[in-house]
N, C-alpha and C positions, 0 to 999 in steps of 0.2 A: 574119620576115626571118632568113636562116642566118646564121651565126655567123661571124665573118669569122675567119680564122688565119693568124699572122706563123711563118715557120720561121728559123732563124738558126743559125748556128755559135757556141755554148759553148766554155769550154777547148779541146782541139785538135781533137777530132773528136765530143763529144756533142751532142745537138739542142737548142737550145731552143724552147720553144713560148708562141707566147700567143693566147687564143680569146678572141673579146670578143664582148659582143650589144649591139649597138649602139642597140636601143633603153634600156636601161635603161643601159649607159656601164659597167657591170662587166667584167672583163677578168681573166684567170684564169693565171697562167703552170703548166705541166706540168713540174713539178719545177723546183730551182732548181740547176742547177748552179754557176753563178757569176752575182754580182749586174751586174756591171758590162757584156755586151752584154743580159742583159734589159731593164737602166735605159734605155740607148740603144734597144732598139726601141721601148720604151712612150714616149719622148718623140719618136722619130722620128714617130709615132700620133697623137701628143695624147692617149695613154690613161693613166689612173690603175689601177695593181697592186691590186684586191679580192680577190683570192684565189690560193695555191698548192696545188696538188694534190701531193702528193709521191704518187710509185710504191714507192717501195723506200729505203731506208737507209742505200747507198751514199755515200760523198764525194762523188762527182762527179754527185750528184743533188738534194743537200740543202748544198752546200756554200754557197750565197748567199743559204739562209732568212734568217738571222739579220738579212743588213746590209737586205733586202726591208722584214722585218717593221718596222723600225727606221725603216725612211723611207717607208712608207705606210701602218704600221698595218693591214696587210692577213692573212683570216683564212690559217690554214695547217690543212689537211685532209690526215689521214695515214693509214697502214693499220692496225688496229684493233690488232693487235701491239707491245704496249707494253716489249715486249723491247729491242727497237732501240733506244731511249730516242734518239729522233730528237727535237732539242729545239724551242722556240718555238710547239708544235701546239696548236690550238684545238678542233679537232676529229677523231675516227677514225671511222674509218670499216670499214666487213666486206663478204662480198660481198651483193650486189642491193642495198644502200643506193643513196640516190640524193640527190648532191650539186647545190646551184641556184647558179648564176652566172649573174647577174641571172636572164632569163628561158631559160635556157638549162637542160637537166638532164644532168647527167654522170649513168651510174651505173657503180655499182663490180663489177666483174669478180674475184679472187682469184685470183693466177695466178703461183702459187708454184711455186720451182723452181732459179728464178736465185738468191733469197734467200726466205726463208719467208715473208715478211711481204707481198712483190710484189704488189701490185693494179694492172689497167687502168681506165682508164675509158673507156668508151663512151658517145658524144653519140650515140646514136638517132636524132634529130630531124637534126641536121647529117651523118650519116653517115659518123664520124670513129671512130676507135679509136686511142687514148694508150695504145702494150702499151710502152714505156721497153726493159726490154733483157729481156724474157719471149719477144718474136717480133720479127726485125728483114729487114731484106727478103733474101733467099733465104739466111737463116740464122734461127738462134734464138741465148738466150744461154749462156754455161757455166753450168753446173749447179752451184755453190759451197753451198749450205746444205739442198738439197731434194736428192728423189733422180730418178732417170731416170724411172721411171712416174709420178712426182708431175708433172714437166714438161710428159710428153708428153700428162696430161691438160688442163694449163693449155691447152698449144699445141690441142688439143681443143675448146675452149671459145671460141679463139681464132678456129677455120678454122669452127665453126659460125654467124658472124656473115657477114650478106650478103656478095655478089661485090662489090657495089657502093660498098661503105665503103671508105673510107680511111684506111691504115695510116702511120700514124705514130711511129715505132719512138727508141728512144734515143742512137741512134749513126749516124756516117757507116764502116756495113764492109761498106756495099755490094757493093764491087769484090772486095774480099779473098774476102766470101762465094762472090761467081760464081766465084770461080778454084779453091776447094774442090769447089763442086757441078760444077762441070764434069769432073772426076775420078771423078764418080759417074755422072753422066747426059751426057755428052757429047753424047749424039742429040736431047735432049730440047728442040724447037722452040721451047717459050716459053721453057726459060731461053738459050738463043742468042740469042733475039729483045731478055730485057733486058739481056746480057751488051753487043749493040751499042748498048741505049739508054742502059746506063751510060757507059759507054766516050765517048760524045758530052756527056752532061752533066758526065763529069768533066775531059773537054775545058776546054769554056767555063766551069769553076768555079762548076759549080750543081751543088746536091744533091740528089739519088737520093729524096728522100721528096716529100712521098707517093706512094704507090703504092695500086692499086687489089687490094684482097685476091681478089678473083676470081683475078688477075695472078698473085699470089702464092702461090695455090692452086696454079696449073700447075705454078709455074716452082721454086718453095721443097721441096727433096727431104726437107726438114724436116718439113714439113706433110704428106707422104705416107708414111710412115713403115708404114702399114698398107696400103700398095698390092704387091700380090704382085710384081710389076715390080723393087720396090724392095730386096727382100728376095732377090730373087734376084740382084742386083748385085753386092752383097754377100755372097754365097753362105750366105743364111741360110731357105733357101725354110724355109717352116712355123712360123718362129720368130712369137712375139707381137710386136704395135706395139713396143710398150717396149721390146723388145731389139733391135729393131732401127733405133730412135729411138735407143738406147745406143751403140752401134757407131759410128753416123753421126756424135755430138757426137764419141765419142773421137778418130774420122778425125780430125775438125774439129782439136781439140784439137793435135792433134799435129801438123799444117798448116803 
């Protein structure tokens, strides 16, 4: 049986997630950013909290471990980076480990950049991808602790997982991103295409995830970084991925 998964609004615009397997009743949240709308999905569910996956180190991703652990006793799975002294952890974790909730298997991805310690997880079986703020839909994250070819490998590692998976990123900057990339690629069909599909879900006050990575292969000018198209945009024909993966965050940046 696939895994079933609640998406919700965190503090003002981060995602929360919880993936459950319904046969065995374990239920996993992806990261915690604050305890109080995860408490309300899990009991809107009837589910009990077994475990948190933390991605990275961040406040606004670990910020509701503590009051979780306290009222379910549930394990905490972090990235093996004992730098972050990210507290309440039970377990770390490196890449290709491979985390069980109930009968579910997450495994762990390394996808340093945003911060060094960054990990995804990938449910294989479910066909889901947990990349937090490493890849978000037709953006990526700021590069704060890693450097530009460090990232653009993660995002590598990233775009090499099926069309058919589904990306579930750690933030609602959906919108903001199409209005960057559109600066870049204006002609470029799929991202017009989910420029109107956001545009309607931000209408009715629905959120932009998941999305299908195939999707975001087109449409994300982030992910193509090594496409001569792209490089020449930017007037940087000949230059390597990374530099001109570098360009494209600073645009961002400066946005």
């Amino acid at each position: 049986m696939a895994a079933e998964i609640r998406v919700f609004t965190c503090l003002t615009d981060n995602f929360g997630y919880l993936i459950h397997d319904d046969a065995t009743g374990a239920t996993a949240s992806i990261d915690a950013p604050e305890a109080g709308p995860i408490i309300k999905a899990l009991e809107r569910e009837s589910w009990t909290l077994t475990d948190i996956l933390i991605t990275h180190h961040h406040g606004d991703h670990v910020g509701g471990v503590a009051e979780l652990k306290q009222r379910y006793g549930c394990r905490v799975v972090a990235p093996h980076d004992k730098t972050t002294k990210i507290a309440n952890v039970d377990q770390r974790v490196a890449n290709a480990d491979v985390v069980k909730i109930g009968n579910l298997l997450a495994r762990v991805l390394e996808t340093p950049g945003h911060t060094l310690d960054h990990v995804s997880y990938v449910f294989d079986s479910d066909k889901a991808l947990f990349a937090a703020d490493t890849l978000f839909s037709i953006g990526c994250g700021r590069v704060f602790e890693g450097n530009y070819p460090m990232m653009w490998d993660s995002l590598l590692k990233l775009r090499a997982l099926p069309d058919d998976f589904k990306l579930y990123c750690g933030h609602e900057y959906t919108a903001s991103n199409i209005k960057f990339a559109l600066t870049v690629e204006p002609d470029n069909p799929a991202l017009k295409a989910r420029a109107e599909e956001v545009a309607r879900l931000r209408a009715d006050d629905k959120p932009t995830i998941p999305v299908l990575l195939g999707e975001e292969k087109k449409a994300n000018v982030f992910l193509r970084a090594d496409d001569p198209a792209v490089a020449a945009k930017l007037h940087m024909k000949g230059a390597k991925a990374a530099e001109v993966f570098g360009e494209l965050r600073e645009r961002k940046n400066k946005s």
